[in-house]
KEKEBA-471296 format. One line per 2 residues: number of its first residue (from 1); their letters; for each residue x, y, z of N, C-alpha, C. Coordinates in Angstrom, 2 decimals. Layout:
BEGIN
NUM> A> X:Y:Z:X:Y:Z:X:Y:Z; ...;
! end
This chain:
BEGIN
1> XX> 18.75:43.80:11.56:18.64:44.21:10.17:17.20:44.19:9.68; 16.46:43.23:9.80:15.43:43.19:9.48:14.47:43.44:10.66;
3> XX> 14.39:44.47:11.37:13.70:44.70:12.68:13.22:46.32:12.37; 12.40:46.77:12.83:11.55:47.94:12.58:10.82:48.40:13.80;
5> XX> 11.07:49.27:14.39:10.22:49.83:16.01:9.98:48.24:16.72; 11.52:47.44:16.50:11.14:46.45:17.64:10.50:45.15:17.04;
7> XX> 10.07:45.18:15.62:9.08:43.79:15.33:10.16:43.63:14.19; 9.49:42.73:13.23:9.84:42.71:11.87:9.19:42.80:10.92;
9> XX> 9.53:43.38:9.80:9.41:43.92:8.89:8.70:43.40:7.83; 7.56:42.56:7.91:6.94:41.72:7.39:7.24:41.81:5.66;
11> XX> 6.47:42.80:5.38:6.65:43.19:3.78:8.25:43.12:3.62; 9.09:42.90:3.90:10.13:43.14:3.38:10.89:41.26:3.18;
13> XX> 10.66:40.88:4.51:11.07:39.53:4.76:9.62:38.90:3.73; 8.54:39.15:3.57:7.76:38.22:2.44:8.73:38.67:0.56;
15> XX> 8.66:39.84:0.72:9.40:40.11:-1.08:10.79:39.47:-1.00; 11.43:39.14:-0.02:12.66:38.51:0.06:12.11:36.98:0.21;
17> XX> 11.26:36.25:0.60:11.05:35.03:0.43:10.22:34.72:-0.58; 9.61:35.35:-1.19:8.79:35.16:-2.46:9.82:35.65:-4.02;
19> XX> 11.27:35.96:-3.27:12.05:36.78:-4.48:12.44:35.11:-4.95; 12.85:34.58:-3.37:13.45:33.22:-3.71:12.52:32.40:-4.89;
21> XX> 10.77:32.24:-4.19:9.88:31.70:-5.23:10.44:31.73:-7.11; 10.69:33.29:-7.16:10.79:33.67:-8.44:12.29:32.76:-9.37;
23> XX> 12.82:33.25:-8.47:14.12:32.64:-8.86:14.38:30.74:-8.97; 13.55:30.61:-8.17:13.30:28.54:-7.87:12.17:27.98:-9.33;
25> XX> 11.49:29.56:-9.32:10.69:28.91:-11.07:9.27:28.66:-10.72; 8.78:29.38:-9.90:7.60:29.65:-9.43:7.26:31.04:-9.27;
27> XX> 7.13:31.69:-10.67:7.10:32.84:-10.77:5.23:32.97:-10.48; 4.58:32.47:-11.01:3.12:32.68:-10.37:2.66:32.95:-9.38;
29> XX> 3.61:31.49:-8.28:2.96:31.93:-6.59:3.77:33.17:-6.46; 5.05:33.77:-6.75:5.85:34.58:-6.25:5.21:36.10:-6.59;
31> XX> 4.65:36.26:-7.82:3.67:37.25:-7.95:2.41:37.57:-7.00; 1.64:36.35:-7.29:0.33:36.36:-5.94:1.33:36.45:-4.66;
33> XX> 2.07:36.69:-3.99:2.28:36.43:-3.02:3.39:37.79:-3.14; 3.91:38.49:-4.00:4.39:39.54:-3.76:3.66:41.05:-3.69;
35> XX> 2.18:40.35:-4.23:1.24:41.59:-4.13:0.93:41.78:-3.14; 1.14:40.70:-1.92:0.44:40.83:-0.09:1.02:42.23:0.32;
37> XX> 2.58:42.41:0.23:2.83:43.24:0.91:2.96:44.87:0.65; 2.87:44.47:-1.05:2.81:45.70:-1.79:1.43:46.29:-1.51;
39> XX> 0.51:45.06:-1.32:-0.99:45.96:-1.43:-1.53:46.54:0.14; -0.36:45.42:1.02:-0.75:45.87:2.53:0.29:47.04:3.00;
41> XX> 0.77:47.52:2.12:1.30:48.80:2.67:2.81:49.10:2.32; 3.41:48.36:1.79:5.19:48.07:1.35:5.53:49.20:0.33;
43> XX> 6.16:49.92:0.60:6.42:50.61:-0.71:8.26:50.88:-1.27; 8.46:50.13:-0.66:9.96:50.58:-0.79:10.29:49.79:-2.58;
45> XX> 10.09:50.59:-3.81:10.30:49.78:-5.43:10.98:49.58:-5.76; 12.72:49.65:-5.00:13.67:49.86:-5.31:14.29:48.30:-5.38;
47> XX> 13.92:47.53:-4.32:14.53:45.86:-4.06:13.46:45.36:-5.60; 12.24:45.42:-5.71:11.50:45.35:-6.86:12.10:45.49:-8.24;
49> XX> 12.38:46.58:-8.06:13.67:47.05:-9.50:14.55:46.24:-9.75; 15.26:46.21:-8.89:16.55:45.63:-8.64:16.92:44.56:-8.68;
51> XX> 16.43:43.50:-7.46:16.53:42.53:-7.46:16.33:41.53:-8.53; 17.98:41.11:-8.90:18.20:39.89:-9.61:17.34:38.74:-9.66;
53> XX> 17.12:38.22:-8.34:15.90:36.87:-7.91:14.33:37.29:-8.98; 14.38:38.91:-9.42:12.86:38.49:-9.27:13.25:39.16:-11.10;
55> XX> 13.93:39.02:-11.69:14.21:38.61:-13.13:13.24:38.34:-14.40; 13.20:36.67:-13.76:12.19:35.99:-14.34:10.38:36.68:-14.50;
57> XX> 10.22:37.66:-13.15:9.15:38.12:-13.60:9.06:39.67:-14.04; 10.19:40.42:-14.73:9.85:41.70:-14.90:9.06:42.32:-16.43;
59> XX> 8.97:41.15:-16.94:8.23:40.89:-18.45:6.86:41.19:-18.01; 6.05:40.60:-17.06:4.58:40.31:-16.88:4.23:41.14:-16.20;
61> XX> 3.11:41.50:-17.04:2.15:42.97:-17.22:1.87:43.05:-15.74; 1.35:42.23:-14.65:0.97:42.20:-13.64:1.89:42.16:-12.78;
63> XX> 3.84:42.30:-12.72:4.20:42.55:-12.49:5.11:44.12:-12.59; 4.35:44.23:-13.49:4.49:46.19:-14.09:3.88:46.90:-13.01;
65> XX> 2.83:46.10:-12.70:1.29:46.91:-12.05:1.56:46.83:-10.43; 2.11:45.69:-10.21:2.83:45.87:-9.26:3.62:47.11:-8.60;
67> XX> 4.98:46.87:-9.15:5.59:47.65:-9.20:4.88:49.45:-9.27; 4.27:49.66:-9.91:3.31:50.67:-10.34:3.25:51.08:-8.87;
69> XX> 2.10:50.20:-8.18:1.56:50.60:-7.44:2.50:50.66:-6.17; 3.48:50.08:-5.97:4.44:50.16:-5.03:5.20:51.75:-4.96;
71> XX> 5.47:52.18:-6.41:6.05:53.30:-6.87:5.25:54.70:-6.94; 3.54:54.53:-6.61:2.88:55.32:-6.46:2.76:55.30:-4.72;
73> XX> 2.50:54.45:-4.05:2.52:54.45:-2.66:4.16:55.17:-2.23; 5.21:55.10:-2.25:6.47:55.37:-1.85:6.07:57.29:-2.43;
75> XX> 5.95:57.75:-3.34:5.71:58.54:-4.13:4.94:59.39:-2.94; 3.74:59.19:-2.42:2.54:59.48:-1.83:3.11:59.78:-0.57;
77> XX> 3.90:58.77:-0.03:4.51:58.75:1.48:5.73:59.84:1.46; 6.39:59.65:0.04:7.70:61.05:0.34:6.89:62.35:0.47;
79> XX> 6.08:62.42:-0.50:5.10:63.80:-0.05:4.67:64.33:1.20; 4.09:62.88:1.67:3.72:63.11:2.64:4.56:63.72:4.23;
81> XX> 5.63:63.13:3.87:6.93:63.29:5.16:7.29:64.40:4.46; 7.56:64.97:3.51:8.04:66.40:2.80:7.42:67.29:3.38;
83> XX> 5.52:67.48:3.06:4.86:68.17:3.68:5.03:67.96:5.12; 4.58:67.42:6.11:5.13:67.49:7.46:6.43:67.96:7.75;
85> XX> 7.13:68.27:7.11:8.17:69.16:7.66:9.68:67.78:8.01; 9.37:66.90:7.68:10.46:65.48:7.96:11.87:66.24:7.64;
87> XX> 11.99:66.54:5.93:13.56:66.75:6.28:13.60:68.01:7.18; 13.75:68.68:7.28:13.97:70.09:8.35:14.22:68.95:9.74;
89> XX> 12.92:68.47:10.34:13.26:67.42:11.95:14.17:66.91:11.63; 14.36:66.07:10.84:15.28:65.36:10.45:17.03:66.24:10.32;
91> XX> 17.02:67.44:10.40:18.10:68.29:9.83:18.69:68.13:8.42; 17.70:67.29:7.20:18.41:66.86:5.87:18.07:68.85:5.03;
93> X> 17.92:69.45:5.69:17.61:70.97:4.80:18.11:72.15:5.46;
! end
């Protein structure tokens, strides 16, 4: 589940252990520490949105910006697989 071309999925397993942070009442470290994977490349905004655990921080401005930037990277990457021709390989067209 959490495995990707064979490794794991770093950014995904850190926003899932830093969701816990949020939810335990350590919404500070859980912010600094949810920006690692957003800023190292994570873009999936949807567990961000969503996720119940991370509640406590959807008030704070720096978790807007977050999000932001997660939602501009995902944004950038669908383009990007659009232009390359992805759905067509893919057979989604």
């Amino acid at each position: 589940m959490f495995s990707w071309h064979g490794g794991p999925r770093p950014g995904l397993l850190r926003l899932i252990v830093n969701g816990g942070r949020a939810h335990l009442g350590d919404p500070a470290t859980a912010l600094k520490l949810l920006e690692q994977p957003v800023d190292g490349g994570y873009t999936c905004a949807e567990p961000l949105m969503n996720d119940p655990w991370l509640d406590s921080l959807r008030d704070a401005p720096r978790f807007a910006a977050l999000l932001a930037r997660a939602e501009a990277r995902n944004a950038s990457a669908l383009a990007a697989f659009n232009a390359a021709g992805g759905p067509e390989l893919l057979g989604m067209k």
